[in-house]
C-alpha atoms as an extended CHARMM CRD file, in Angstrom:
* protein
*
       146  EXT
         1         1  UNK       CA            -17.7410000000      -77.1770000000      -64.0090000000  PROA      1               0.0000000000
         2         2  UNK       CA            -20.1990000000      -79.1040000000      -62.3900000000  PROA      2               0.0000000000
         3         3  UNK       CA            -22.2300000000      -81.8710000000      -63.9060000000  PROA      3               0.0000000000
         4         4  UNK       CA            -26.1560000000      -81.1560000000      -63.4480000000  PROA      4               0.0000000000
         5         5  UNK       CA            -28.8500000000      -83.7340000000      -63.6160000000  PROA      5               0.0000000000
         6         6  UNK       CA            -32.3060000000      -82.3200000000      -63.7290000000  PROA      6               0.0000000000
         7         7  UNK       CA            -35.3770000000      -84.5330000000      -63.0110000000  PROA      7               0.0000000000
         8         8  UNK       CA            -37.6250000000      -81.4910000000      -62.3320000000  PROA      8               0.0000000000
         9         9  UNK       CA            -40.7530000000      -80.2730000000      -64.1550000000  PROA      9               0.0000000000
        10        10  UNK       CA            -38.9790000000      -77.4850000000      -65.6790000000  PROA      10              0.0000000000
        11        11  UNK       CA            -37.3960000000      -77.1430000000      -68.9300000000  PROA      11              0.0000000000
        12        12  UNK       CA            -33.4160000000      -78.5980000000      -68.5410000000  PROA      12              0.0000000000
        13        13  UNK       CA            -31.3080000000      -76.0830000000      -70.9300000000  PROA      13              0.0000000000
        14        14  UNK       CA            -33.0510000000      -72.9730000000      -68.0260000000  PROA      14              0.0000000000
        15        15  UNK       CA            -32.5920000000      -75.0050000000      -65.5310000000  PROA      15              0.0000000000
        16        16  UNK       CA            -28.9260000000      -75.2880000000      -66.4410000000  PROA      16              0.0000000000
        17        17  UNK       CA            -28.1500000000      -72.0340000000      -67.4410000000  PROA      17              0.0000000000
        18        18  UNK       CA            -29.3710000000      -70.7750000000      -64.5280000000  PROA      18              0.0000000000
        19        19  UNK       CA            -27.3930000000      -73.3640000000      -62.2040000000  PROA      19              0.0000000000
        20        20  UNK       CA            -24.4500000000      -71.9750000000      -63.9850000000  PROA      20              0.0000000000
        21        21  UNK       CA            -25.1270000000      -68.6370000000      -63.9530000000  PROA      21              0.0000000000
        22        22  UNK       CA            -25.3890000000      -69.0330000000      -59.8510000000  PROA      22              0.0000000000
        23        23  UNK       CA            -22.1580000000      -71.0910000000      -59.0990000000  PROA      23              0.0000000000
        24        24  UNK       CA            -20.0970000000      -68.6640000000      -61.4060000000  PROA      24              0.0000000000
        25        25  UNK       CA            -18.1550000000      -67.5000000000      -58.6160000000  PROA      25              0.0000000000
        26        26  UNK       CA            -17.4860000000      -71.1990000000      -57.0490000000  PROA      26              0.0000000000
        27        27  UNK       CA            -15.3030000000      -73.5310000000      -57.5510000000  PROA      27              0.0000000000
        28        28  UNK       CA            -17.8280000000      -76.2090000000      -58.6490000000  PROA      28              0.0000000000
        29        29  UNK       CA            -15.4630000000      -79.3300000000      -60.4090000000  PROA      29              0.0000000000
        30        30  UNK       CA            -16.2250000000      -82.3590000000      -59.4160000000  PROA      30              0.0000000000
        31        31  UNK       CA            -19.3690000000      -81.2690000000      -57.8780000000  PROA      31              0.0000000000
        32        32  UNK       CA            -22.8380000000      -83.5740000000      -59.0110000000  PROA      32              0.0000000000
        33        33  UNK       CA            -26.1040000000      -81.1380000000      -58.7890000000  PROA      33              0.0000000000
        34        34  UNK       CA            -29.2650000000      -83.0430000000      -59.0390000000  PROA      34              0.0000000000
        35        35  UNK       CA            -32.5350000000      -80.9760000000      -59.3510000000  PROA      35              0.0000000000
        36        36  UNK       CA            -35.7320000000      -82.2650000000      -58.6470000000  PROA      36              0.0000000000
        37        37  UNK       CA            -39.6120000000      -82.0530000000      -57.9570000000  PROA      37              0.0000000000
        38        38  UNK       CA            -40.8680000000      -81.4830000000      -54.3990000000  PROA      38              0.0000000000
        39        39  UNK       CA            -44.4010000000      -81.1290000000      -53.3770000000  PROA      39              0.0000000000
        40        40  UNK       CA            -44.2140000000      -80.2430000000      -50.0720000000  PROA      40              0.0000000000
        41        41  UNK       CA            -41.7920000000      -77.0530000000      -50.4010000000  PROA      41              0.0000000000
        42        42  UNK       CA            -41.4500000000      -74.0210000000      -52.6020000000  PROA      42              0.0000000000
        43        43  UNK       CA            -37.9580000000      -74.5760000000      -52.7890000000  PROA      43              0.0000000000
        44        44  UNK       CA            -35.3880000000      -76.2760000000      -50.7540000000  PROA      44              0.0000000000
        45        45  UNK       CA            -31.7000000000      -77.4420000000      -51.1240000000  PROA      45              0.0000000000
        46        46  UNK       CA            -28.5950000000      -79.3330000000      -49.5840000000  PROA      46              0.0000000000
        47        47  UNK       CA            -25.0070000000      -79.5750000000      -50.0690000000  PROA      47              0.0000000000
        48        48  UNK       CA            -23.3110000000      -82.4280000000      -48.8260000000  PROA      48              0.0000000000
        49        49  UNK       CA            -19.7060000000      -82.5830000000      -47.5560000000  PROA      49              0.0000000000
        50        50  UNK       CA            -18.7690000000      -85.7650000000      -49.7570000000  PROA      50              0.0000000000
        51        51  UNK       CA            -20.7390000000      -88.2470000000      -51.7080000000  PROA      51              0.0000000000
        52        52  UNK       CA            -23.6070000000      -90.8960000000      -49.7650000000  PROA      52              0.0000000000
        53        53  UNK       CA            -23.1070000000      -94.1500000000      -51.1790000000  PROA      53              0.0000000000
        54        54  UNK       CA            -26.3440000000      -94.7060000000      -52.3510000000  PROA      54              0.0000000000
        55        55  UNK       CA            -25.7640000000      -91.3380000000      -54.9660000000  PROA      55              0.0000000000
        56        56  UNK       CA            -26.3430000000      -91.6560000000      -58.3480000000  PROA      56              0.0000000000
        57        57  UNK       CA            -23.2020000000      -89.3380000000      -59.4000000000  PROA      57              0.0000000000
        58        58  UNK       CA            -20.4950000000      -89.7960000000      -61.6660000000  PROA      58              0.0000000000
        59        59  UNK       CA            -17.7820000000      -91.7460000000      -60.0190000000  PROA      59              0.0000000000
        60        60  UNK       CA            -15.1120000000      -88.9590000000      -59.8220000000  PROA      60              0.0000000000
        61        61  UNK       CA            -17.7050000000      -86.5330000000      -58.1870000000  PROA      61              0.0000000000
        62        62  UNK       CA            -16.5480000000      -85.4330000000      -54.7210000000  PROA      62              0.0000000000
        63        63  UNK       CA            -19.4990000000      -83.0470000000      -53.8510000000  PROA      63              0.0000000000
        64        64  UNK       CA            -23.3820000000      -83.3000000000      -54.3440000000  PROA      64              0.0000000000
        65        65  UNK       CA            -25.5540000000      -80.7100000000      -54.1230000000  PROA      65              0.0000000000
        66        66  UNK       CA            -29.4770000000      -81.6920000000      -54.2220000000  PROA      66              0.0000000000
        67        67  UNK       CA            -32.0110000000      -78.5440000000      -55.2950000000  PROA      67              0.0000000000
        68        68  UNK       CA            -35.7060000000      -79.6690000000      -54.4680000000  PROA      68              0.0000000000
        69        69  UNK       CA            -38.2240000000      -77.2940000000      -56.7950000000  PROA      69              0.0000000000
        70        70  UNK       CA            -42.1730000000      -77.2730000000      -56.3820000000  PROA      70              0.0000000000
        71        71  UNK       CA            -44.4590000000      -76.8110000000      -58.7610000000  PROA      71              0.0000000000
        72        72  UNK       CA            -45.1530000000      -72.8540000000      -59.7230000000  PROA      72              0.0000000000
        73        73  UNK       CA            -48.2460000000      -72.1880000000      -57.9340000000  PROA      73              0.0000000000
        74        74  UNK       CA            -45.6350000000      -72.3150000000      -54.6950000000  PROA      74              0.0000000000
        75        75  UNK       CA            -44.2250000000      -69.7180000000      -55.9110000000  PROA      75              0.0000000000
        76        76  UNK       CA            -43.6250000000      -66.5910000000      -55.1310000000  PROA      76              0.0000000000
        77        77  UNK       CA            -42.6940000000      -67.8830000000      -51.2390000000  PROA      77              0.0000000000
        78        78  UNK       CA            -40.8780000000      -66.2880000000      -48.4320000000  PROA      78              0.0000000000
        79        79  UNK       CA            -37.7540000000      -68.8410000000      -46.9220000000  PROA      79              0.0000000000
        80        80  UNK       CA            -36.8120000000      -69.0870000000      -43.7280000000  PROA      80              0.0000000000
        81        81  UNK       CA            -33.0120000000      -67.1980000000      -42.4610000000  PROA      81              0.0000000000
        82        82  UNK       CA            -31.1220000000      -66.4020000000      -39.7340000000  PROA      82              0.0000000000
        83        83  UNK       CA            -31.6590000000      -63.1700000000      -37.9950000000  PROA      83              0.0000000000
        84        84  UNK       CA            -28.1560000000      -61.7650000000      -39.1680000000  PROA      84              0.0000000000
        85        85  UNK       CA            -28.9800000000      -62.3960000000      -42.7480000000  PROA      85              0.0000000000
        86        86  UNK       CA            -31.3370000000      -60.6960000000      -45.0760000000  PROA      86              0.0000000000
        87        87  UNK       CA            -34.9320000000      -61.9220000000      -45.8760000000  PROA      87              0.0000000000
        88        88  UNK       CA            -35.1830000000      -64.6610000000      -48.6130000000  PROA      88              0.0000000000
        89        89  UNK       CA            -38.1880000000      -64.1400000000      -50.7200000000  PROA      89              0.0000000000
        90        90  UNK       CA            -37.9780000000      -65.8480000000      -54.6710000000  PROA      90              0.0000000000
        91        91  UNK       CA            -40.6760000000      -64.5310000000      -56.9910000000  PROA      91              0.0000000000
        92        92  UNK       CA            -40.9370000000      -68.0220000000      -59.1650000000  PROA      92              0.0000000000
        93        93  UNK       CA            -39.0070000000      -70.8680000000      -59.7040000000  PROA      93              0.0000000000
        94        94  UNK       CA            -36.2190000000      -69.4020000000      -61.5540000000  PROA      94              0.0000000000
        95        95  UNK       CA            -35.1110000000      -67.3340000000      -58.8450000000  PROA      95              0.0000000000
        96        96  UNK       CA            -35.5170000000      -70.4770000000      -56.9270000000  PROA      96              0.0000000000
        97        97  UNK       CA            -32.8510000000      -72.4050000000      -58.9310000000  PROA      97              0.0000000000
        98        98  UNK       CA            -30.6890000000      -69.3210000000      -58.6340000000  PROA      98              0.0000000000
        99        99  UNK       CA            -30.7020000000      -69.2100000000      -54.9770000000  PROA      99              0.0000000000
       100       100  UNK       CA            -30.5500000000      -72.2070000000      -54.1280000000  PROA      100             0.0000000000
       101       101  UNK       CA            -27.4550000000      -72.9390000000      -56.6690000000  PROA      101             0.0000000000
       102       102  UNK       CA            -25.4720000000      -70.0500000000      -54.8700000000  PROA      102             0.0000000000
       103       103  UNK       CA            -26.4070000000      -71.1070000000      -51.2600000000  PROA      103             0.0000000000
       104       104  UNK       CA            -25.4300000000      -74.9610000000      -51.4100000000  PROA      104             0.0000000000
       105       105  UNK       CA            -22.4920000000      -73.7670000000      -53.7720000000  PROA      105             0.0000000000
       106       106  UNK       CA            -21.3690000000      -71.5920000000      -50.9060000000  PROA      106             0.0000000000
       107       107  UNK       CA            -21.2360000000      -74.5950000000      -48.9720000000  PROA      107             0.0000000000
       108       108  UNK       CA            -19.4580000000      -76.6260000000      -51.4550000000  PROA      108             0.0000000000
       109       109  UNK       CA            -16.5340000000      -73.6880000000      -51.1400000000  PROA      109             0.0000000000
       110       110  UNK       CA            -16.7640000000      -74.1710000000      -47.3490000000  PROA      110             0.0000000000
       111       111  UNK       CA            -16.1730000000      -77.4080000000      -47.8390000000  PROA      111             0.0000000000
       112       112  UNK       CA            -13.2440000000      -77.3090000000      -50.2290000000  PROA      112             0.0000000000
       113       113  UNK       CA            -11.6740000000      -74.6620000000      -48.1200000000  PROA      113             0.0000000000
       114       114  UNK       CA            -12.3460000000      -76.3660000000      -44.6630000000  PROA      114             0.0000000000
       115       115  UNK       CA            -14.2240000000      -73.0060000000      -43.0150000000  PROA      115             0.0000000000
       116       116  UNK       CA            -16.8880000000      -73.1890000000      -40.5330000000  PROA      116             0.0000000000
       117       117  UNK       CA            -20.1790000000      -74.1030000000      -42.2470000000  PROA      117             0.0000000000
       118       118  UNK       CA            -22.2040000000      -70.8570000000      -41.6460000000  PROA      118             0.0000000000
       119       119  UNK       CA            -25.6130000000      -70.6640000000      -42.7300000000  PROA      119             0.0000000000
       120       120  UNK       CA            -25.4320000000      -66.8620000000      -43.0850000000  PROA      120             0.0000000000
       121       121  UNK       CA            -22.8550000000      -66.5810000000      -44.8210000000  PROA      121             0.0000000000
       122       122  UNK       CA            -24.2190000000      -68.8560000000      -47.3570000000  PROA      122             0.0000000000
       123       123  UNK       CA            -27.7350000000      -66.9960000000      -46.6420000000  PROA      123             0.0000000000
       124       124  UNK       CA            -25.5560000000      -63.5960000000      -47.4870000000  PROA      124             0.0000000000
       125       125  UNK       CA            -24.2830000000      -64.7340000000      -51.0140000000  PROA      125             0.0000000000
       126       126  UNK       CA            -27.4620000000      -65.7420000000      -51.9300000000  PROA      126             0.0000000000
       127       127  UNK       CA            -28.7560000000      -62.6120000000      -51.5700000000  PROA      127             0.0000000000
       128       128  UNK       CA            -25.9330000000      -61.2570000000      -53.4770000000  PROA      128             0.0000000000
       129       129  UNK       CA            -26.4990000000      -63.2270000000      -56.5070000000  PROA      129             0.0000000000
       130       130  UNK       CA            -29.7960000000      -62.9200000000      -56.5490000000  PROA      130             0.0000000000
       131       131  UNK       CA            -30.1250000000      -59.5910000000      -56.4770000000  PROA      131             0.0000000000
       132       132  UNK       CA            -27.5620000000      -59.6990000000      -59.3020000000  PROA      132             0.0000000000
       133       133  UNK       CA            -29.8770000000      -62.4070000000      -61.4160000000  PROA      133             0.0000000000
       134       134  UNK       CA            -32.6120000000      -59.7640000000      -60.5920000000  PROA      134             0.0000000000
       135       135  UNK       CA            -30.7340000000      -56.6650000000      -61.8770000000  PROA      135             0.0000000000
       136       136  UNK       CA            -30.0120000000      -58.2790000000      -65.4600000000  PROA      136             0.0000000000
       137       137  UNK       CA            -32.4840000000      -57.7670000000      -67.7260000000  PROA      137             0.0000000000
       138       138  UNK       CA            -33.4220000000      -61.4150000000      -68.3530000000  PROA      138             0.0000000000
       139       139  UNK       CA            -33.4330000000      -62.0940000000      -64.8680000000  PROA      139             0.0000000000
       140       140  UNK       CA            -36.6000000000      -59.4300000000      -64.7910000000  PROA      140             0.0000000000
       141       141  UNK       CA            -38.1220000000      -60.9380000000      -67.5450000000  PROA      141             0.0000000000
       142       142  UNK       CA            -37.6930000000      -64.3550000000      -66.4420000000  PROA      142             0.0000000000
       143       143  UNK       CA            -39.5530000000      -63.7480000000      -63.0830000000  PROA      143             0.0000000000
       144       144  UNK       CA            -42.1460000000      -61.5130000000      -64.2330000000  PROA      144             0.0000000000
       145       145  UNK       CA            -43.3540000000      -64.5090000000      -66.5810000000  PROA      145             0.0000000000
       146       146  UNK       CA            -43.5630000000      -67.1510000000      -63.8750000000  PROA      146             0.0000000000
């Protein structure tokens, strides 16, 4: 289970649930994910293959992952993907969290495993999972309220 740090503007118990409910499917020990404010993006994220020196993680952490969040009138936004992959479009800042959990987790797994880094496959199980996050009937509720 990873260890989340959240410095954002959103409330921390959401904002780890929903980190958790997007990394289900990873392997995610050992793995430090800080969230944080951005003002220049919607959204953004980045999963790093090891640990810089100047992180703040726990000692034993072998993976960060950094989620950058803007403020809600960003929101809903349309992100950037590779042509083989589908559109990425998040209605709010929840399904931000969510998608950009499951992309940098997919990384982490890349990592772990020693595959190719591939953007869209990482692009791909975003989609998956949040489409999933979108189906439940929180996940509606959630977006619809901003």
């Amino acid at each position: 289970m990873a260890f989340i740090r959240n410095t954002s503007r959103y409330p921390r118990e959401e904002v780890v649930r929903l980190v958790r409910l997007a990394t289900s499917e990873i392997d995610m020990r050992r793995v430090c994910v800080n969230v944080k404010n951005s003002r220049r993006y919607a959204c953004g994220g980045y999963a790093y293959d090891g640990v810089p020196e100047i992180s703040n993680a726990p000692a034993k952490t072998e993976y960060l992952v950094t989620i950058r969040l803007g403020p809600p009138k960003m929101f809903p936004t349309v992100l950037p993907h590779k042509k083989r992959s589908p559109a990425r479009a998040v209605a709010c800042w929840r399904e931000a969290v969510v998608a950009m959990a499951a992309h940098e987790a997919k990384h982490v797994e890349q990592y772990r495993l020693g595959r190719p880094r591939s953007e869209v496959e990482c692009e791909c199980f975003e989609a998956a999972v949040l489409a999933r996050y979108r189906a439940n009937a929180w996940g509606k509720t959630a977006s619809k309220s901003g």
